[in-house]
C-alpha positions as CSV (number, residue, x, y, z in Angstrom):
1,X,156.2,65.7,41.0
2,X,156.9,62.8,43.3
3,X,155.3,61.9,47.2
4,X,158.9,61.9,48.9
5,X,158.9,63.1,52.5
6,X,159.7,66.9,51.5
7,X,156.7,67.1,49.5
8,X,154.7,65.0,52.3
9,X,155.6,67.2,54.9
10,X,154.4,70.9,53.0
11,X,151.2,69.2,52.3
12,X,150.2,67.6,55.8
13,X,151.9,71.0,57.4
14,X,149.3,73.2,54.6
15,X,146.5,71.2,55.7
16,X,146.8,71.3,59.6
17,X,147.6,75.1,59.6
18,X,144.3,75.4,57.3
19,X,142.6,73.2,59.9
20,X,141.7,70.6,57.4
21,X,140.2,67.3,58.1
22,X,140.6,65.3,54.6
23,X,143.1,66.5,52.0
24,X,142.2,64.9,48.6
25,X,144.6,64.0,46.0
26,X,144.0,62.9,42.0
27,X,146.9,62.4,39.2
28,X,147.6,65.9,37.4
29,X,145.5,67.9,39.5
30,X,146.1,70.3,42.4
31,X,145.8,68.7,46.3
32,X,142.3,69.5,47.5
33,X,141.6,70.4,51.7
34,X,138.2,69.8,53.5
35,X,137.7,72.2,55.9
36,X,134.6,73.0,58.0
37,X,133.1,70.7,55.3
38,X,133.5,72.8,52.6
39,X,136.1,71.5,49.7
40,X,139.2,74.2,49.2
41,X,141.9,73.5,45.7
42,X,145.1,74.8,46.7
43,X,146.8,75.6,43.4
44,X,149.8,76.9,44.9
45,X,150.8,73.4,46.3
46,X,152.6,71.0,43.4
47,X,150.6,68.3,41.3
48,X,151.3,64.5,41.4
49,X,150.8,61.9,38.8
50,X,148.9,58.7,39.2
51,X,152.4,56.8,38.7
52,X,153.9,58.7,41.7
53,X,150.9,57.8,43.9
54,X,151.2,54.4,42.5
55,X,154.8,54.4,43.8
56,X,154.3,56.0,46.8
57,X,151.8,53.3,47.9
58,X,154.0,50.7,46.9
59,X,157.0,52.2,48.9
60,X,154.2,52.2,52.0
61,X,152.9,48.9,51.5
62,X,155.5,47.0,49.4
63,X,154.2,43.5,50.5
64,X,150.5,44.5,49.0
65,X,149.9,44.2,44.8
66,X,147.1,47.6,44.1
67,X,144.5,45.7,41.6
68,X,142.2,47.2,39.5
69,X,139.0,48.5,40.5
70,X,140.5,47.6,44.3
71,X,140.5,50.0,47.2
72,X,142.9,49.8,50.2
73,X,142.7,51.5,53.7
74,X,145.6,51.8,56.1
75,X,147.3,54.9,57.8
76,X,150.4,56.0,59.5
77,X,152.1,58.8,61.8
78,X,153.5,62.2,60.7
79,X,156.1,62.3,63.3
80,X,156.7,66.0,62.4
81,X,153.3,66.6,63.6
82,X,153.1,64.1,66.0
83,X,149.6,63.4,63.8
84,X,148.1,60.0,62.6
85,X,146.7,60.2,58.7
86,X,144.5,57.5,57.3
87,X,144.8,56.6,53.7
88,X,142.1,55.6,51.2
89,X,143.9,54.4,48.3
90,X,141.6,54.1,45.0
91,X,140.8,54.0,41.3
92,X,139.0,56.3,39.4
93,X,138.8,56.9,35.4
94,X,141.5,59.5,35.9
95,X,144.1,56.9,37.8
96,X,145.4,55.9,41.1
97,X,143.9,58.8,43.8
98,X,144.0,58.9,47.7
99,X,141.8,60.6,50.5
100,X,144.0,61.2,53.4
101,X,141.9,61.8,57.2
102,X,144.1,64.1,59.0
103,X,143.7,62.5,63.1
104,X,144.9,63.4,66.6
105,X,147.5,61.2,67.7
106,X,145.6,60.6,71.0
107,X,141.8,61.1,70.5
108,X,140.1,63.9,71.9
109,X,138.4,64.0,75.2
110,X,134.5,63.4,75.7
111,X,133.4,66.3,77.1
112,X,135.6,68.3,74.3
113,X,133.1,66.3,71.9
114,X,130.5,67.5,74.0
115,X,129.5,63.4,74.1
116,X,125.8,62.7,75.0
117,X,124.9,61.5,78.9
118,X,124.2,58.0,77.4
119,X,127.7,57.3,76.5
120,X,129.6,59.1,78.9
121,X,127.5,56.7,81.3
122,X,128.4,53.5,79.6
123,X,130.7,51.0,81.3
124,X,132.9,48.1,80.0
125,X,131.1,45.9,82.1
126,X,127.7,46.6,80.3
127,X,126.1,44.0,77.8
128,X,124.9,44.5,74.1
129,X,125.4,46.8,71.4
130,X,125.6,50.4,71.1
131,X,125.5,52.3,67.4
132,X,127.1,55.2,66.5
133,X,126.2,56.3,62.8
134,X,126.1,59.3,60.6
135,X,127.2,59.8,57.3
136,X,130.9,59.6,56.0
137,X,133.2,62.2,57.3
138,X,130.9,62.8,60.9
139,X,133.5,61.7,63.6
140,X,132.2,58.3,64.1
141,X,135.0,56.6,64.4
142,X,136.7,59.4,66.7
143,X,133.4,59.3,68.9
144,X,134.3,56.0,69.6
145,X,137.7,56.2,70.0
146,X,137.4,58.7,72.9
147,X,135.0,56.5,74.5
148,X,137.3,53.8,74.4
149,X,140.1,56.0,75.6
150,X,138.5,57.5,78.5
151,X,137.2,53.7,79.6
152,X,140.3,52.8,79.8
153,X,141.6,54.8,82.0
154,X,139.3,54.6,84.3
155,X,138.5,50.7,84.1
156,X,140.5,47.8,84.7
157,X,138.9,46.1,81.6
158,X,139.9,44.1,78.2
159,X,139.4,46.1,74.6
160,X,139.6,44.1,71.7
161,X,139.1,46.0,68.7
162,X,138.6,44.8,65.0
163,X,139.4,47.9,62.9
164,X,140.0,48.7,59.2
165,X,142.6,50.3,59.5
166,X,143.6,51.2,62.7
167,X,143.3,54.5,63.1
168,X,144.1,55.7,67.0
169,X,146.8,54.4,69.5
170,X,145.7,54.5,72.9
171,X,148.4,55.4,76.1
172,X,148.4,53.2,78.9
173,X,145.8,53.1,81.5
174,X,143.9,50.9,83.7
175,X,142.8,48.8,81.3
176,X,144.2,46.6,78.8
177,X,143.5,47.5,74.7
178,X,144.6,45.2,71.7
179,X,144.0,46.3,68.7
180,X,143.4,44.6,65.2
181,X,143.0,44.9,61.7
182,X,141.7,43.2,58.7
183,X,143.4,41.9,56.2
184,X,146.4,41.9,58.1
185,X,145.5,40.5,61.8
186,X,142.3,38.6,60.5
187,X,141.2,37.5,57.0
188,X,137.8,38.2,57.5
189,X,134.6,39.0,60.0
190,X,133.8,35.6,59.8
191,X,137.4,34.2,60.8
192,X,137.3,37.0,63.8
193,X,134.4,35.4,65.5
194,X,136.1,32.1,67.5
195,X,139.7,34.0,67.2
196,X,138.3,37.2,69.3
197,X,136.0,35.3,72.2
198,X,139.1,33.2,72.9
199,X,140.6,36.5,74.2
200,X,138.6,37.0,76.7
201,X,137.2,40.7,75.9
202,X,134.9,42.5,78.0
203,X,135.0,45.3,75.4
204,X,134.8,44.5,71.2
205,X,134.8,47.7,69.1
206,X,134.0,47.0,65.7
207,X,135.4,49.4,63.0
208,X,132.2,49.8,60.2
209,X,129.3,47.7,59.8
210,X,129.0,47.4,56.2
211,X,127.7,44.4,54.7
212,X,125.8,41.7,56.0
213,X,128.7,39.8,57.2
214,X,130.0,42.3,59.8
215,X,126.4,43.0,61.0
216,X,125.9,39.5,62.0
217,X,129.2,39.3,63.8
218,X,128.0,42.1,65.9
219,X,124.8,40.7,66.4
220,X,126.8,37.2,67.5
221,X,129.6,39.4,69.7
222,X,126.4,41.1,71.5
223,X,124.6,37.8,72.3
224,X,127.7,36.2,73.8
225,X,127.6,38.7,76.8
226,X,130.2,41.6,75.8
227,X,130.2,45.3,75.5
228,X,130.0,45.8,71.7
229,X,130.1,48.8,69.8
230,X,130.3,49.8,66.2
231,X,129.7,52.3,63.4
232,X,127.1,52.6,60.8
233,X,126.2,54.6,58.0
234,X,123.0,56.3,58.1
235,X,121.0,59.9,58.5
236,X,119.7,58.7,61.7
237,X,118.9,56.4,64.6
238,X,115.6,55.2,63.1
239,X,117.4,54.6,60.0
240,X,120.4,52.5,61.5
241,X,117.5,50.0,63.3
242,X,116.1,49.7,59.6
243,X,119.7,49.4,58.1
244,X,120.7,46.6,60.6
245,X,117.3,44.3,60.1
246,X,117.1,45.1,56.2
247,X,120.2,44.0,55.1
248,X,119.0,40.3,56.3
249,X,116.9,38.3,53.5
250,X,113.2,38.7,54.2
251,X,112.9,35.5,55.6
252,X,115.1,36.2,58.4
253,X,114.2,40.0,59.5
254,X,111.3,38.4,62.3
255,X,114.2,36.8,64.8
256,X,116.9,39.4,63.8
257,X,114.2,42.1,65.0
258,X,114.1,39.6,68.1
259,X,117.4,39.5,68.4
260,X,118.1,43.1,68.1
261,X,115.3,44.6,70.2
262,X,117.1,42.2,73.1
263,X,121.0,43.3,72.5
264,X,120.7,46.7,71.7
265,X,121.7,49.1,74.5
266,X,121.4,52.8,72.6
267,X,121.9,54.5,69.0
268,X,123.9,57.5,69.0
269,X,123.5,59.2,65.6
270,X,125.5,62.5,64.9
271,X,126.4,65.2,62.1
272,X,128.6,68.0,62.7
273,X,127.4,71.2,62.3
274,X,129.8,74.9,61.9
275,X,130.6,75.9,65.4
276,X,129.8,79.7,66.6
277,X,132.9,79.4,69.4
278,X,136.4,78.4,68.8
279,X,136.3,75.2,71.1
280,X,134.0,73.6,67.8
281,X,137.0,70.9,66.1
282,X,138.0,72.0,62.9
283,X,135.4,74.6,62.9
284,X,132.3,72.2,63.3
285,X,130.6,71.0,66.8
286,X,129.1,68.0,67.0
287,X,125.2,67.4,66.5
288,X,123.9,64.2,68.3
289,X,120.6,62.1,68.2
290,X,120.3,59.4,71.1
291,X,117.8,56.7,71.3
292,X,118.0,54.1,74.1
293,X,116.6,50.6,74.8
294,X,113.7,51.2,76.6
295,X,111.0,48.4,77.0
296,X,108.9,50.7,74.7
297,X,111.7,50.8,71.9
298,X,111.9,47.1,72.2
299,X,108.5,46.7,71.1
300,X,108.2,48.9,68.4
301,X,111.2,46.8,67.4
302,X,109.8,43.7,67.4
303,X,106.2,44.9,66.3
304,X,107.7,47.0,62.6
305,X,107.0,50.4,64.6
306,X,110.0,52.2,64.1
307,X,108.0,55.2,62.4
308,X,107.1,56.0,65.8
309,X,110.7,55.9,67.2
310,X,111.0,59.5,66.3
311,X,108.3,60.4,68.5
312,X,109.8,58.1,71.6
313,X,113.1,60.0,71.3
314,X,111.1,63.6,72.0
315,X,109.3,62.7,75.0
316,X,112.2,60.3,76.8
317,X,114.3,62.8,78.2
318,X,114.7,60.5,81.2
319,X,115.8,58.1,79.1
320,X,118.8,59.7,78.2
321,X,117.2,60.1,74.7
322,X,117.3,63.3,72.6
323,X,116.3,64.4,68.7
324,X,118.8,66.0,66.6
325,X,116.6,69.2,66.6
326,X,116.3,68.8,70.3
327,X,120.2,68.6,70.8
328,X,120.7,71.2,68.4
329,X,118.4,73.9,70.4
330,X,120.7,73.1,73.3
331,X,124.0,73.8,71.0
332,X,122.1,77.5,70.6
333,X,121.5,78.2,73.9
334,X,124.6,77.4,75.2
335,X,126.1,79.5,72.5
336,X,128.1,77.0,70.3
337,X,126.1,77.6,67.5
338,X,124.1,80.0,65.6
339,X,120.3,80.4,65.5
């Protein structure tokens, strides 16, 4: 069976009517839905081969050669839908597969997130970084998005994002929003750095931190005096401080835990967990864990504390800080989820 637009449009119209979020699909093998995180085969949709996928991606992206052992991200609108899909394009033993995201054309609203006090209280204007990790598949990236969205609305700032790919378009609000990607609008992080700053940004959203490269760049953007903010993979706020200052040589971990403790605004950590109610997104509600700057989170920073981060988090309400267990009573007692 070929990908032709027919075929494109049963599948992306079989997933959104299952409420899916990721629709997997590997050479000689039925199409495979996520939904409310569980993994569903749908034998009753047609099988592709790995050359049909290889031509599909070609017909896509004609100017771009697929090497081996090479993955490649980039995404597109489903006009029938009115939907965005990102594509992860990849190799495996078996051939040529792809892992489609299924998106909103416009991202959803904060408080339909249910997003934490911490963001919803962040401004444009503000200065440092701000985290938002979990692990793959969590709604990082859509967190983010609706932040940005909703700033920009309301504020007459400048948005420069670095993304790979772009994955939301934003309407037109009070503020201004360009958007980039790598590999197409920039070579590289490092070749972002001068390009970016000469744009005058009060805002830079960073798509993932994921090597040691982009971590630095976000460390750089944040010392410059902008709004920075960024993904990350990791189980939880204490683990995204230790992911940031680990992936540094040993040698250098003292003045990046300097640095860090004096640029970072907050950590927002979240997991999504299956929703009691119908207003929980693709049948799961989002489960956040906040930790904020304080002067006592700076120091355990600095001093190689970050055991007893865990412990801040529970007691600084005030701070707009929270635990995931904390957050989640909350979820029960408002009804959106199940004991």
């Amino acid at each position: 069976m070929q990908i032709d637009k027919y075929w494109l449009n049963v599948l992306l119209d079989a997933a959104y009517a299952a409420g899916a979020s990721d629709i997997h699909l590997s050479p000689n093998k039925p199409p495979i839905f996520r939904v409310a995180g569980q993994l569903r085969a749908m034998p009753h949709l047609e099988i592709v081969s790995a050359d049909s996928i290889r031509a599909w991606f070609a017909e896509q992206l004609p100017q771009h050669q697929l090497q081996e052992n090479q993955q490649v991200n980039f995404a597109f609108d489903h006009f029938d839908t009115e939907q965005r899909v990102r594509v992860t394009v990849y190799q495996t033993t078996h051939g040529t597969s792809l892992a489609l995201r299924l998106l909103s054309k416009l991202p959803p609203a904060p408080e339909v997130l249910g997003q934490p006090q911490f963001l919803s209280q962040l401004s444009p204007f503000d200065k440092g970084l701000v985290l938002v990790t979990g692990p793959t598949g969590s709604g990082k990236s859509t967190t983010l998005a609706s932040w940005l969205n909703d700033a920009q609305m309301k504020y007459p700032a400048h948005f420069v994002t670095i993304e790979d790919p772009i994955e939301y378009e934003f309407p037109h609000g009070q503020g201004l929003i360009h958007q980039s990607e790598l590999g197409i609008h920039f070579a590289n992080h490092e070749s972002a750095l001068s390009d970016v700053l000469r744009r005058d940004p009060d805002v830079i959203l960073l798509g993932e931190l994921r090597d040691l490269a982009s971590i630095e760049l976000a460390l750089r953007f944040a010392e410059t005096g902008h709004l920075v903010l960024a993904t990350l993979h990791s189980a939880n706020a204490t683990d995204a401080i230790l992911r940031v200052i680990n992936v540094f040589p040993a040698a250098s971990r003292d003045f990046v835990r300097h640095v860090l403790s004096n640029v970072l605004l907050g950590v927002v950590a979240q997991r999504l967990l299956n929703g009691a109610v119908a207003r929980a997104h693709q049948g799961r509600i989002a489960n956040y864990e906040v930790l904020t700057n304080t002067a006592a989170v700076r120091n355990l920073i600095k001093e190689q504390k970050e055991a007893q981060l865990h412990s801040v988090m529970q007691t600084s309400a005030a701070q707009q800080m929270m635990t995931f267990e904390q957050h989640r009573q909350e979820l029960v007692n408002s009804g959106l989820l199940l004991q």
